[in-house]
C-alpha positions in Angstrom: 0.0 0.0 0.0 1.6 3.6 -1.0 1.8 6.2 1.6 -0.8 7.6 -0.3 -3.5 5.4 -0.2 -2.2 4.9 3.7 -3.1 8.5 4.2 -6.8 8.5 2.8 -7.7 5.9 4.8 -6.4 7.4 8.5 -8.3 10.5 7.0 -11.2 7.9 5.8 -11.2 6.1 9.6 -10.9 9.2 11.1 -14.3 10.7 9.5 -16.6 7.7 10.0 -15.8 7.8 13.6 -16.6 10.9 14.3 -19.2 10.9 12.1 -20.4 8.1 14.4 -20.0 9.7 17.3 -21.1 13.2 17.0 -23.7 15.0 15.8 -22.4 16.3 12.1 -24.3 18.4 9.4 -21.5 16.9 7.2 -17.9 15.2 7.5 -16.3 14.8 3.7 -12.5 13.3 3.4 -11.0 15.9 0.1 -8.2 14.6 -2.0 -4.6 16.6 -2.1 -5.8 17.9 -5.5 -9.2 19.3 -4.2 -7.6 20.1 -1.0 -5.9 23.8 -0.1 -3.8 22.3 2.1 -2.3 19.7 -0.6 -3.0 17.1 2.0 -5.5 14.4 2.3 -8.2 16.5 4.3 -10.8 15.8 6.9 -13.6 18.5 6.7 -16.4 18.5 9.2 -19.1 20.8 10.7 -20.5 19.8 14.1 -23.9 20.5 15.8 -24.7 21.2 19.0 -21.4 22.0 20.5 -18.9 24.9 21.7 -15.6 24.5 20.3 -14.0 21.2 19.0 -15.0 18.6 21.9 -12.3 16.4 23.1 -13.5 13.3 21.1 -12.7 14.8 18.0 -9.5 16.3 19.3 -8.7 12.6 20.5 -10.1 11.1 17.1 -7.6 13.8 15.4 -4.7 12.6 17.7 -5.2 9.4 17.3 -5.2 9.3 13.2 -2.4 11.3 13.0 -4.0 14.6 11.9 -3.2 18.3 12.2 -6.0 20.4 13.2 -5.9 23.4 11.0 -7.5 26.9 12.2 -11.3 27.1 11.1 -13.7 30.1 12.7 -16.5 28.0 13.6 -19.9 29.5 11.7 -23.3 30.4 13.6 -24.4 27.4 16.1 -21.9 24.9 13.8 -18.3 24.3 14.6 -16.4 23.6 11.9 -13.3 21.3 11.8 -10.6 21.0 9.3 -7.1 18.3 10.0 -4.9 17.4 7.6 -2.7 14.1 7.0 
């Protein structure tokens, strides 16, 4: 397996569990190309919270993904982490 295809799936893991454990309006894994980070991307926008809670941020840790700077928007927080 290339590093590459190694990298979409720890961004891949890393959505579908906190997909599964929070509530989301949307989680979507963007490819390098797509991406303005160049990087295999994790993009999610949580409801009902204040801030990132620490299940993503251990989710995130635990993958191996940067958590880049995102404002959150209205009564959604939005996360962004990179591979």
């Amino acid at each position: 397996m290339s590093c590459t295809v190694e990298e979409r799936e720890q961004v891949r893991r890393a959505a579908r569990t906190i997909q599964d454990a929070m509530p989301t309006a949307a989680v979507d894994v963007i490819a390098p190309n797509a991406s303005q980070y160049d990087a295999w991307t994790l993009d999610a926008v949580l409801r009902e919270t204040e801030g990132v809670p620490p299940e993503v941020l251990r989710e995130l840790a635990l993958a191996g993904l940067t958590l880049q700077p995102t404002p959150s928007q209205a009564e959604y927080q939005h996360v962004t982490a990179t591979v």
